[in-house]
C-alpha positions in Angstrom: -18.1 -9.1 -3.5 -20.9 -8.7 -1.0 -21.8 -9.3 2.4 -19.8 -9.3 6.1 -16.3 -8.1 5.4 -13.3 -10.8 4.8 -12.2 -11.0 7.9 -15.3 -11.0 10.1 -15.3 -13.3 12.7 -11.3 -14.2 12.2 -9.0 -13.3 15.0 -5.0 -11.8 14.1 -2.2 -11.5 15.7 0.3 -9.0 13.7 4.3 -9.0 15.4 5.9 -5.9 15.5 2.3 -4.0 15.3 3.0 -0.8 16.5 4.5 1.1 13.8 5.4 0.9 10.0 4.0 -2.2 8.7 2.7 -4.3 11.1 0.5 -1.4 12.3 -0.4 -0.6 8.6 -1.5 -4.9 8.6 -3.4 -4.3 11.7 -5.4 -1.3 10.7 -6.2 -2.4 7.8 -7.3 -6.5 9.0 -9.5 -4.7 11.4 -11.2 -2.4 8.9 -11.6 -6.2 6.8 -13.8 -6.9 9.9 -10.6 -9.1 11.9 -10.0 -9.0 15.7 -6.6 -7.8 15.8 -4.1 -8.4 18.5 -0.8 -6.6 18.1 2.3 -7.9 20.1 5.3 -5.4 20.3 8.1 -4.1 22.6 6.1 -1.2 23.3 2.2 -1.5 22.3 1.0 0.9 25.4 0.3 3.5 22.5 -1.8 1.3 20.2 -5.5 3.4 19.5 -8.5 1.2 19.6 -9.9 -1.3 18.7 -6.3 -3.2 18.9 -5.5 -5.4 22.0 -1.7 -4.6 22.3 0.0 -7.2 24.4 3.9 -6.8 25.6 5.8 -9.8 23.6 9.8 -9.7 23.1 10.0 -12.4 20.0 14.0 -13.3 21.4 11.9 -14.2 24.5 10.1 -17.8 24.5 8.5 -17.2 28.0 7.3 -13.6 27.1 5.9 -14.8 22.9 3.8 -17.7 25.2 2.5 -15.7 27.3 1.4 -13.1 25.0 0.1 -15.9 23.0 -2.1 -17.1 25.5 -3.6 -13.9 26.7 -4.7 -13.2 22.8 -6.5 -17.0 23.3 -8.1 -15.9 26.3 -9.2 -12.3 25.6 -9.9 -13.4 22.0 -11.0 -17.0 22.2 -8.7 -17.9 19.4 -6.1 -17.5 16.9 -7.0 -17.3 12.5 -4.3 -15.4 11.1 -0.7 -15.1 12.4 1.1 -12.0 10.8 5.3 -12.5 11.6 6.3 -8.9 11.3 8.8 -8.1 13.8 12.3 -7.7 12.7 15.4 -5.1 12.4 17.7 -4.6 10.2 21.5 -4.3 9.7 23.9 -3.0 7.6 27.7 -4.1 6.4 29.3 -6.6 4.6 30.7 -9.9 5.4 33.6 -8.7 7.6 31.9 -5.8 9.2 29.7 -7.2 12.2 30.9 -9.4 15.1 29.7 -12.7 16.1 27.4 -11.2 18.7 25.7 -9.2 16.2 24.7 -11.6 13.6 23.4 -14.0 16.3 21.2 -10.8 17.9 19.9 -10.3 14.3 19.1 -14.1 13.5 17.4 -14.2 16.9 15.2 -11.5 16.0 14.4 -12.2 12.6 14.3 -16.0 12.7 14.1 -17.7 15.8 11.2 -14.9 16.8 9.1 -15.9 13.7 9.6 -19.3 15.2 9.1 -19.0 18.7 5.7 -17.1 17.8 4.4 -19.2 15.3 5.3 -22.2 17.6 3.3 -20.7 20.4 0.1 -20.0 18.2 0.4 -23.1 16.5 -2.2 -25.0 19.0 -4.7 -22.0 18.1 -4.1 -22.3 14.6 -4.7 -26.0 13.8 -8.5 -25.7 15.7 -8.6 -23.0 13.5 -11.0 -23.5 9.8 -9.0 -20.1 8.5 -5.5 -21.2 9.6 -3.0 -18.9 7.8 0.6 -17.2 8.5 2.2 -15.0 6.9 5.7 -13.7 7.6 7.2 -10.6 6.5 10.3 -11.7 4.2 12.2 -8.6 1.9 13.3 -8.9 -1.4 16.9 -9.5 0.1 16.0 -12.7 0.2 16.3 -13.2 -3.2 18.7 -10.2 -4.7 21.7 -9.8 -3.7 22.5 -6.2 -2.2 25.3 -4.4 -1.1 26.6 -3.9 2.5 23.2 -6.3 3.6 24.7 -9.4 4.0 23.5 -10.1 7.6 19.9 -8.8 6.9 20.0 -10.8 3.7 21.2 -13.7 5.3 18.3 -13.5 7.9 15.7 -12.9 5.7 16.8 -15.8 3.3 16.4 -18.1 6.5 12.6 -16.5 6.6 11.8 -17.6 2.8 13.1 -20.9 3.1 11.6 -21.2 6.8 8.1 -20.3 4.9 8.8 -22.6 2.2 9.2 -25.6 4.4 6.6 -24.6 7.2 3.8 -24.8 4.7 4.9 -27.8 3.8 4.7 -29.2 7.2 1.2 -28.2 8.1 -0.6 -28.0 4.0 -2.7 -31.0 5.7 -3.3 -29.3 8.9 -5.2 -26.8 6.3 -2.9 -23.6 7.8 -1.3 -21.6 5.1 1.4 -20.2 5.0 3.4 -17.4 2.8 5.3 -14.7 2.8 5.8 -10.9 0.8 9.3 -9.7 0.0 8.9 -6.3 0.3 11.5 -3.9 -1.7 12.9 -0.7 0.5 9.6 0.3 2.2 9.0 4.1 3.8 8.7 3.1 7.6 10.4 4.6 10.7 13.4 2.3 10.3 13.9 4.2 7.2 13.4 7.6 8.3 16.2 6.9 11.2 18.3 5.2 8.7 18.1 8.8 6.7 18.6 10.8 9.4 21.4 9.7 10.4 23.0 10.2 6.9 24.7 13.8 6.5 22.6 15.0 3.8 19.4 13.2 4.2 16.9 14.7 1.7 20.5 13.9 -0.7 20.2 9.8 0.5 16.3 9.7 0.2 16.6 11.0 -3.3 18.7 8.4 -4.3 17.0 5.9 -2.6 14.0 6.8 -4.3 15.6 6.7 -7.6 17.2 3.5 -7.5 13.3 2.0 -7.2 12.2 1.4 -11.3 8.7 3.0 -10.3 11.1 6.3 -8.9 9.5 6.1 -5.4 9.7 3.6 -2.0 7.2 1.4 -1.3 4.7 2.5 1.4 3.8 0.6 4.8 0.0 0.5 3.1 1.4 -1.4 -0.2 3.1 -4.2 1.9 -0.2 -4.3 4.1 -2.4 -5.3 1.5 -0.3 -7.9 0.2 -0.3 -9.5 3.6 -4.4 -9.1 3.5 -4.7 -11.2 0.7 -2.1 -13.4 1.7 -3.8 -14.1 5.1 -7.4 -14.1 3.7 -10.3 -16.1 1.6 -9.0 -15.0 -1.5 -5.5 -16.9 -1.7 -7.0 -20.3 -0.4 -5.4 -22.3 -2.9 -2.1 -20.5 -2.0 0.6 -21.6 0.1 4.5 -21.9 0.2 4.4 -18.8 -1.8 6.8 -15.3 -1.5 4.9 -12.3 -2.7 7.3 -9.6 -3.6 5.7 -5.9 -3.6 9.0 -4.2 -4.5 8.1 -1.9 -7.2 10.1 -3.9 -10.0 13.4 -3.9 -8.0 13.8 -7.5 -8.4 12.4 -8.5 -11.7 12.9 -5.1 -13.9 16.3 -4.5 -15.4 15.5 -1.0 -16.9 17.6 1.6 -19.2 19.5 4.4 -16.9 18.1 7.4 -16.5 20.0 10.4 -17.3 
């Protein structure tokens, strides 16, 4: 392939871009030639060349806002990343009401307050594409994830049906199901744990390829996802999960 990077002339906007994966997106959209604007709860300590813009995704007012400064600073919208989330652990009995309508707020209605926002960008765009950051809960079931699962089932079928609505407004849209990916959540998750370098073993070991998936893995996915390359794809969940949810391999002893 030759000539101008991918993503030259293309504006992004990557949720949640100012640490694990969404930052991994944006670094590596902007080295693919994209104007990258990353929206977060705390952006102040984005490097260059990222505009990082204040946004709370369980906040309509705040997600338009930010929204229309990326328009204005940036003249436009191409490429919509949906990245921000949390998780949670437990199973069915184990989180209150409270909790599992904080978690669906987050995960859910923030991927559709921000993707409602940039919408008006998107449709003038000739590049229109979204792509939301699903897991690979969303199609296994795992153990003491039923909330997170639950939330991140919503965000598949959510994809699913969004890119049915606007397949003749020419915007795109899919999602990758990542498998248990090295990012900060993790680490806290570990630390927390009273023999953490015991947990991350296991963890690693339960992955078929014997390792976690990195932030840079998932990013790359997400690049081709929101990019030239995939123009013919759409209502599509890519999982990058290192075999967790198609391999059924022999134990290792």
């Amino acid at each position: 392939m030759s000539g101008a990077p991918e993503f030259t002339g293309l504006t992004a906007v990557v949720t949640g871009g100012a640490s694990g994966i969404g930052l991994a997106t944006a670094r590596l959209l902007a080295a693919r030639g994209a104007r990258v604007a990353c929206l977060d709860l705390e952006p102040d300590e984005l490097p260059e060349p990222f505009l990082g813009l204040r946004a709370d995704v369980t906040d309509d007012a705040s997600v338009r806002a930010a929204i229309a400064e990326v328009g204005r600073l940036l003249g436009g919208i191409d490429i919509l990343v949906n990245n921000a989330g949390i998780g949670a652990q437990g199973a069915i009995e184990d989180n209150p009401d409270e909790e599992w309508r904080r978690v669906f707020d987050v995960n859910v209605l923030g991927m559709v307050r921000v993707t409602r926002a940039a919408l008006p960008y998107l449709r003038r765009s000739r590049a229109g594409a979204i792509v939301n950051t699903c897991s690979i809960a969303a199609t296994a079931g795992l153990p003491d994830r039923v909330l997170y699962s639950s939330t991140k089932g919503a965000v598949l079928a959510l994809t699913r049906a969004t890119a049915a609505d606007l397949a003749h407004a020419g915007i795109r849209v899919n999602c990758v199901n990542p498998g248990t990916t090295d990012t900060p959540w993790i680490d806290r998750l570990l630390s927390s744990a009273d023999d953490p370098h015991t947990e991350r073993t296991a963890l690693n070991a339960r992955q078929p390829m014997g390792r976690l998936i990195t932030a840079g893995e998932v990013a790359t996915a997400i690049a081709y996802l929101a990019g030239p390359l995939s123009a013919s794809t759409t209502g599509t969940d890519l999982a990058v999960d290192g075999g967790m949810s198609g391999l059924r391999l022999p134990h290792r002893t």
